[in-house]
C-alpha positions in Angstrom: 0.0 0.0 0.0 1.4 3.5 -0.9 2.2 5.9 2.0 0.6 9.5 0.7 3.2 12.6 0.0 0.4 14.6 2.5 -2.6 13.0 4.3 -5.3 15.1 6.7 -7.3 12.5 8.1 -10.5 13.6 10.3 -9.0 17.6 10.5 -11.5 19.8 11.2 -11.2 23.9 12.1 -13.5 25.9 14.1 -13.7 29.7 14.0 -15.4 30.1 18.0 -19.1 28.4 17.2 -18.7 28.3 13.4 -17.6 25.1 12.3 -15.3 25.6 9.2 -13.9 22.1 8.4 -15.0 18.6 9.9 -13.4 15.7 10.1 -11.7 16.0 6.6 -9.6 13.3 5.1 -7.6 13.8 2.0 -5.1 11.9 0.3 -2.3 13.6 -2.1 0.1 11.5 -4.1 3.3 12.2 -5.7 3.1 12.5 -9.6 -0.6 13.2 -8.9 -3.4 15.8 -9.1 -5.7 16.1 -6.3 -8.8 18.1 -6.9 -10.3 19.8 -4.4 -14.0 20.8 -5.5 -16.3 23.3 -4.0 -18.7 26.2 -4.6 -18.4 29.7 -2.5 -18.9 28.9 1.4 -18.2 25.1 0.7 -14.9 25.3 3.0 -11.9 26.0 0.6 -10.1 28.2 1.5 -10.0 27.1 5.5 -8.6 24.1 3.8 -6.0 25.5 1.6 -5.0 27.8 5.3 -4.8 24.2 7.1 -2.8 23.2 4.1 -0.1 26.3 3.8 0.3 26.4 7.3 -1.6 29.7 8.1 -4.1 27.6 10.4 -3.3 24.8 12.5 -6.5 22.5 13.0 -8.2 21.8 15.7 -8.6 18.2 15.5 -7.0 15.1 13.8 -3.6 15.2 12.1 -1.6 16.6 9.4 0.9 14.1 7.8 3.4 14.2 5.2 5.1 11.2 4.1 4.1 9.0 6.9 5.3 11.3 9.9 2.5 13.9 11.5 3.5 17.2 11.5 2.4 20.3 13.2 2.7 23.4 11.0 2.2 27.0 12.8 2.9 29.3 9.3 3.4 29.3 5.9 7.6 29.4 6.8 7.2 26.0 8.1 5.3 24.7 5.0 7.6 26.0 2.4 10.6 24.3 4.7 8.5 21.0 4.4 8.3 21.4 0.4 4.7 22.7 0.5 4.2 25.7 -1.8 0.9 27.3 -2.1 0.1 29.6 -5.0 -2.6 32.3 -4.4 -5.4 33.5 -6.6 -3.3 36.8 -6.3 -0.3 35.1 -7.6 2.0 36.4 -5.2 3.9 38.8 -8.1 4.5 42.2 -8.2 3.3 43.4 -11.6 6.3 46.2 -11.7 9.4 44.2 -11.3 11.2 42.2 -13.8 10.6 38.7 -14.6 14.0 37.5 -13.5 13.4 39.3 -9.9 9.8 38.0 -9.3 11.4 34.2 -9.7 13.6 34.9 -7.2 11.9 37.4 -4.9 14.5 37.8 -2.0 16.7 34.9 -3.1 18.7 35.5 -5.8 22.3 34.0 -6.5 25.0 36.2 -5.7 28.5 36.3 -6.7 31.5 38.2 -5.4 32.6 37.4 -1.2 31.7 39.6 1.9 31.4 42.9 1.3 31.9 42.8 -2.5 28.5 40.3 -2.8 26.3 41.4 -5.4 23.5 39.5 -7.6 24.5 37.6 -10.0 21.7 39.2 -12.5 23.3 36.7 -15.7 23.0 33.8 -13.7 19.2 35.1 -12.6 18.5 35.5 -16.1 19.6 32.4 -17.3 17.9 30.6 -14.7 14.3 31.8 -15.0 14.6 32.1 -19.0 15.2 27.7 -18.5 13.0 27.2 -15.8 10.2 29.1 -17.6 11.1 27.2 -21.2 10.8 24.1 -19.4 7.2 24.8 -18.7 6.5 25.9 -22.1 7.4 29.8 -22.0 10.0 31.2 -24.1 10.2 34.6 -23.2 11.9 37.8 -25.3 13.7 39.6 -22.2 13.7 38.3 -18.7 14.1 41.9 -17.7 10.1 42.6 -19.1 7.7 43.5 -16.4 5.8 40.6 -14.9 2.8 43.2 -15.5 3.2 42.5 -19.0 2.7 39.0 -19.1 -0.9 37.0 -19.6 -2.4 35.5 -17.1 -1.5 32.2 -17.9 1.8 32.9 -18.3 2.4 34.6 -15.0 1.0 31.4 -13.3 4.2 29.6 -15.3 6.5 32.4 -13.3 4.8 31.1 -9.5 4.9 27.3 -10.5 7.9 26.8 -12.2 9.3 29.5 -9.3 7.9 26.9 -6.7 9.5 24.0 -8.3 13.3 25.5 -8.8 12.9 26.1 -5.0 12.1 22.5 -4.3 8.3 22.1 -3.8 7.4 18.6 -3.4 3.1 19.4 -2.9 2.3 22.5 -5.5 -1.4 24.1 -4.0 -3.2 25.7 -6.9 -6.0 27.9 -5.4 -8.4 28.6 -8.0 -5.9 29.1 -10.9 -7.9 29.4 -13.8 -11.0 30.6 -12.2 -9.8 34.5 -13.9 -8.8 33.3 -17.2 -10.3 32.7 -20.4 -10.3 29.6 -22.3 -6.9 29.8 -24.5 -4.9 31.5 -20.9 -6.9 28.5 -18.8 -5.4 25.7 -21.2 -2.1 26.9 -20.2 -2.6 26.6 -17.1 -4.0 23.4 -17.5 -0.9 22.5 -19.5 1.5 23.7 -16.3 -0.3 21.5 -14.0 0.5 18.5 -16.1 3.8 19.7 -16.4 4.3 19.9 -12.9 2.7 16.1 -12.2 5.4 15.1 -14.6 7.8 16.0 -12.3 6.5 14.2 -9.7 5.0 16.4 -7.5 1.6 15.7 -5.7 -0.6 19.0 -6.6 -3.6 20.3 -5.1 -5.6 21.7 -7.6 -8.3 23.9 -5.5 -11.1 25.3 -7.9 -15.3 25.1 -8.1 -14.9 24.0 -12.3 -15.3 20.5 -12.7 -14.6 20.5 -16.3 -11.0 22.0 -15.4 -10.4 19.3 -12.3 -11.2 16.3 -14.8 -9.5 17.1 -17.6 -6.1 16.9 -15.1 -7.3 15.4 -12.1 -6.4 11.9 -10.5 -8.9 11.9 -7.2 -11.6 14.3 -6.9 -12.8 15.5 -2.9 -15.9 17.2 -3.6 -16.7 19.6 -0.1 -19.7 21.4 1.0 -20.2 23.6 3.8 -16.8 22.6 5.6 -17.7 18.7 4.9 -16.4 16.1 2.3 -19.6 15.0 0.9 -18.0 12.9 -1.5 -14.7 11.5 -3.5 -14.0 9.8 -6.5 -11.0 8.5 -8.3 -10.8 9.5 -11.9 -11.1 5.7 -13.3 -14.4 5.4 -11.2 -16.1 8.2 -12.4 -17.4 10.8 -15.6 -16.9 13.9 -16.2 -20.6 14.3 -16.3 -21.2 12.4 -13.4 -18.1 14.6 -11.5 -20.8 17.4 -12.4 -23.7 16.2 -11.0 -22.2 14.9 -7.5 -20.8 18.9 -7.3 -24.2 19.9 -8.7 -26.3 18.1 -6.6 -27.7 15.2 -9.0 -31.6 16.2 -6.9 -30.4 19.8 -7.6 -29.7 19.8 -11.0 -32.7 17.7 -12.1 -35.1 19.9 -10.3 -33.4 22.5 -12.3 -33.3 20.8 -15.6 -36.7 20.7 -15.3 -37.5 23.7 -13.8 -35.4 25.2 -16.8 -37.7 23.0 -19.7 -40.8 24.3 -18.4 -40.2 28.1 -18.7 -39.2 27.4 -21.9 -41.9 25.5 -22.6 -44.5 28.4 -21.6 -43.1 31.2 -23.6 
């Protein structure tokens, strides 16, 4: 049997009498993609907190390969190889390419007091990292600003990777992008699985999650209501368990009568 990358098992989170998360139990695998489906208010982003280390749970454990773990920030889960990439990306649309890969860490050359950044090597770096993932960009010193959407998600993942992520969290990654920027996207999370990483794709599209996805955890109000692994289960059927199949039924025909009487 195959010891997860990351396990929760029965974690739940409560905010004084609001329940947040119970008793969750999720599964992430290396060379994976976990999905992590929800509409607004169905728990998310607690989870993705419990996961980056922003919030420790209240109950049951956090695991990664095996060994529980207690992580109290975000510093703790980048040192255990958990990155965590933002709906806000994390970039800063005025600097440089080169210097939003390495935000605070870049190479240096030179010794004590005659250290300086080694911009070529910087350069070099993200213009290879980024090709890896499909990019090929003019001039690593362009803004970040200037970049698509899609493409500025490359800078954050493949930034993630260089740095050693073993678990990549994708919070809602496509959920601002059109079709042609959302394939990219799409296109980096393979990349990435390749790799071997375990990622977390977070996001309420279950056309997106099944096109990459290995397990689906569908959530709802702070509880996992359902899971699925992606041999076991169609797309459409992925769509009506997050639906609601009752729901979306009652709608359907809701939907064919007002047609019906105009």
């Amino acid at each position: 049997m195959r010891t997860p990358l990351l396990q929760l098992k029965g974690v739940s989170k409560r905010f004084g009498s609001v329940i947040a998360l119970s008793d969750i139990t999720i599964d992430v695998f290396p060379g994976e993609v976990t999905c992590i489906l929800g509409d607004n208010g169905a728990g998310k982003s607690t989870l993705i907190k419990v996961l980056s280390g922003s919030h420790t749970q209240d109950e049951g454990t956090f695991s990664i390969d095996g060994e529980e773990v207690v992580l109290t920030s975000p510093r703790a889960a980048l040192d255990k190889g958990i990155a965590t990439v933002f709906q806000d990306l994390a970039t800063i649309p005025l600097l440089s390419i080169w210097r939003n890969f390495f935000l605070g860490r870049e190479p240096e050359k030179g010794f004590g007091p005659f250290k300086k950044i080694d911009k070529a090597l910087a350069k070099e770096v993200t213009r290879t990292q980024l090709l890896e993932m499909g990019i090929d960009i003019r001039d690593p010193e362009q803004t970040v600003g200037t970049l698509s959407g899609g493409e500025r998600q490359a800078v954050v993942i493949s930034r993630a990777l260089y740095f050693g992520a073993r678990v990549l969290i994708l919070d809602e990654p496509t959920s601002a992008l059109g079709v042609k920027q959302a394939g990219r996207v799409l296109k980096n999370i393979l990349v990435a699985k390749s790799r071997g990483i375990g990622v977390i794709f977070i996001t309420h599209n279950p056309s997106h999650a099944y096109m990459v996805g290995d397990r689906f955890y569908l959530l709802n109000r702070g509880k996992l209501v359902n899971s699925f692994e992606k041999e076991n289960v169609s797309r459409e059927e992925l769509l009506r368990a997050m639906a609601g199949g009752a729901e979306l039924a009652a709608l359907e025909h809701e939907l064919k009568n007002a047609g019906e009487a105009q």
